[in-house]
C-alpha positions in Angstrom: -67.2 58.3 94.3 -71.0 58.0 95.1 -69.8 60.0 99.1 -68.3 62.9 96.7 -71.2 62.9 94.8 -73.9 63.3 97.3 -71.6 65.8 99.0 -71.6 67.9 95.3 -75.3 67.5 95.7 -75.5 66.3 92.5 -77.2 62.4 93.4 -79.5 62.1 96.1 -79.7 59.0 98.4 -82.8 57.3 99.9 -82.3 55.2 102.6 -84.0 51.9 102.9 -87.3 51.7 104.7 -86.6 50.2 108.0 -83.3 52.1 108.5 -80.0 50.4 108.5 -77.0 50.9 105.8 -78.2 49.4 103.2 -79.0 51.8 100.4 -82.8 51.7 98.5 -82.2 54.1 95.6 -79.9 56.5 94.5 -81.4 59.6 92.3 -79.5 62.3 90.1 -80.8 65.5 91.5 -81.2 67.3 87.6 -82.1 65.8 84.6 -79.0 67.7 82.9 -76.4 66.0 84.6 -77.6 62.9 81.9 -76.9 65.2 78.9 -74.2 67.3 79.7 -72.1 63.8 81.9 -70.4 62.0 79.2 -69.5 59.4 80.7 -72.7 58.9 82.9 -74.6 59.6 79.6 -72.2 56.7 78.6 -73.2 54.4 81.7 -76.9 54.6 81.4 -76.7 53.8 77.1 -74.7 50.6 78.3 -76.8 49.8 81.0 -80.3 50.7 78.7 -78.2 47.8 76.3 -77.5 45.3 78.7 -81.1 45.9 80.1 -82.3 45.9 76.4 -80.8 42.5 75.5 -81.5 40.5 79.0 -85.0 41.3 78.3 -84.6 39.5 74.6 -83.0 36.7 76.7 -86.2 36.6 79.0 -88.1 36.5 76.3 -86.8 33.7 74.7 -86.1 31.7 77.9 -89.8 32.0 78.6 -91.0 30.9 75.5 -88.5 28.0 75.5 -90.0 27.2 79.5 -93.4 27.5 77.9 -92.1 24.7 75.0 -91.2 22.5 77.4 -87.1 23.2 77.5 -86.5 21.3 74.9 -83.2 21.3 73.7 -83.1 21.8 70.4 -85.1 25.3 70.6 -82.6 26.8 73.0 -80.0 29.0 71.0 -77.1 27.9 69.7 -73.7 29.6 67.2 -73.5 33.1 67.3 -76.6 33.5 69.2 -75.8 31.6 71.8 -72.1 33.2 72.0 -73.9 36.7 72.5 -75.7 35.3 74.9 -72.7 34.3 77.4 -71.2 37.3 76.5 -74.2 39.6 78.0 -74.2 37.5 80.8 -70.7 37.8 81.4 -70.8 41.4 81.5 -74.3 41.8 82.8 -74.1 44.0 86.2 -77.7 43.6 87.3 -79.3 40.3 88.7 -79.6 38.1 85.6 -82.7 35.3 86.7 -82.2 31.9 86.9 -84.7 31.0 83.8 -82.1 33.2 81.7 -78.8 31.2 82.8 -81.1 27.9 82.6 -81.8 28.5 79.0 -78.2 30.0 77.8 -77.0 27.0 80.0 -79.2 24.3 78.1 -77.7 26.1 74.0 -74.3 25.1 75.7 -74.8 22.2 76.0 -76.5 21.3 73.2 -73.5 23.2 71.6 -70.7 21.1 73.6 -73.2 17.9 72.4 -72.5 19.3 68.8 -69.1 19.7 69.2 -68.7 16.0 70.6 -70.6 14.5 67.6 -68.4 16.6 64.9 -65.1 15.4 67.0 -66.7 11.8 66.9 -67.7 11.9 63.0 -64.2 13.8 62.4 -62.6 10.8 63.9 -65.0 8.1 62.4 -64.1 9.7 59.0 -60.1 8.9 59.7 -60.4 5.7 61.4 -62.4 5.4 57.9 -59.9 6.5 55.6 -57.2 4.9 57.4 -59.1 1.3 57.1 -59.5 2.3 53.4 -55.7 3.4 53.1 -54.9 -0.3 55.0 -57.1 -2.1 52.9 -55.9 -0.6 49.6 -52.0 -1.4 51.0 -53.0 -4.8 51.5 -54.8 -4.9 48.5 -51.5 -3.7 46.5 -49.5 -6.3 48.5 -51.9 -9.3 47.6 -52.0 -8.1 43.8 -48.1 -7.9 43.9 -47.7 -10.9 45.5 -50.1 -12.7 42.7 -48.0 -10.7 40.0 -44.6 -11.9 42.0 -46.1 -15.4 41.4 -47.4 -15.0 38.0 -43.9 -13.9 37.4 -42.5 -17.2 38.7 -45.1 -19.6 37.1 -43.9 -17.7 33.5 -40.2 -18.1 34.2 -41.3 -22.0 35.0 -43.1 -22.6 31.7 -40.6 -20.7 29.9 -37.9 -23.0 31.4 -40.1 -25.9 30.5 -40.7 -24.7 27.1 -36.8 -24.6 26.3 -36.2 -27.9 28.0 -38.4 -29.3 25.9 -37.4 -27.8 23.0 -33.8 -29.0 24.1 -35.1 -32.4 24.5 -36.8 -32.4 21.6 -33.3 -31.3 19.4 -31.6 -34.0 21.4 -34.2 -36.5 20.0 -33.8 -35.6 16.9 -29.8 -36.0 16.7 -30.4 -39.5 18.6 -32.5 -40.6 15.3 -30.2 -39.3 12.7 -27.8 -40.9 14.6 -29.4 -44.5 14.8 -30.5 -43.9 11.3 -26.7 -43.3 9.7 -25.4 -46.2 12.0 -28.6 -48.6 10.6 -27.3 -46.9 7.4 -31.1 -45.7 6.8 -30.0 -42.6 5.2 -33.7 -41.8 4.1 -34.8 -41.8 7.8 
């Protein structure tokens, strides 16, 4: 594309000083070509954007160098997340303080993550002790009930062998009483 170009004339090419192939700049040869080429016009708004939003991100990475790179000032949710997404896309050279700092936000984010996993499973193992302990409860309050239960059958089985005993004692009496002929008794 850029040979067919600079055969139309319409980008010119500068060589780099020295000589060789490798190429030092490449100019459009009329300012109209920006207004009137959609999709170049298209090109250089996306590449004013991404140039636009790694200079936010140098911004902030040097500020957060200047802090001392401490961790809890680098960015983090959605912030972060359009960070790595301008880096993923960026086309230019993106420096190394940049990818330091969107670097440090994820890792602070995967530290979040770990600690909500670990309280997420801290809160089960919680509930699950609490859901044991409350079974067990239920078990050792059933068990007193079972036996509670069993002690009241006793006692009632007491209570009417008594009572039975009690009858029997009574006939026995009348019964020595009519044979000692002590009808009175």
């Amino acid at each position: 594309v850029l040979e067919r170009l600079t055969q139309a004339r319409a980008i010119l090419v500068r060589k780099a000083p020295g000589g060789g192939d490798a190429l030092a700049e490449l100019e459009l040869v009329h300012e109209s070509l920006i207004t009137r080429w959609a999709r170049l016009a298209r090109w250089l708004d996306e590449s004013r954007e991404e140039l636009t939003r790694l200079a936010e991100l140098e911004q902030a990475a040097t500020l957060w160098i200047k802090r001392g790179r401490r961790p809890e000032e680098a960015w983090h949710g959605d912030a972060l997340r359009e960070a790595q997404r301008v880096l993923e896309r960026a086309t230019s050279p993106v420096p190394s303080r940049i990818r330091g700092f969107v670097e440090a936000g994820a890792q602070r984010e995967r530290g979040r993550q770990r600690w909500k996993r670990l309280g997420v499973a801290g809160l089960v193992a919680v509930l699950a002790l609490v859901a044991l302990a409350s079974i067990l409860v239920s078990l050792a309050l059933s068990r007193r009930e079972q036996e509670a239960h069993r002690e009241r059958d006793r006692a009632e089985d007491q209570r009417q062998e008594a009572r039975r005993r009690w009858a029997e004692a009574q006939i026995e009496g009348a019964r020595a009483s009519m044979v000692n002929r002590r009808i009175l008794e």
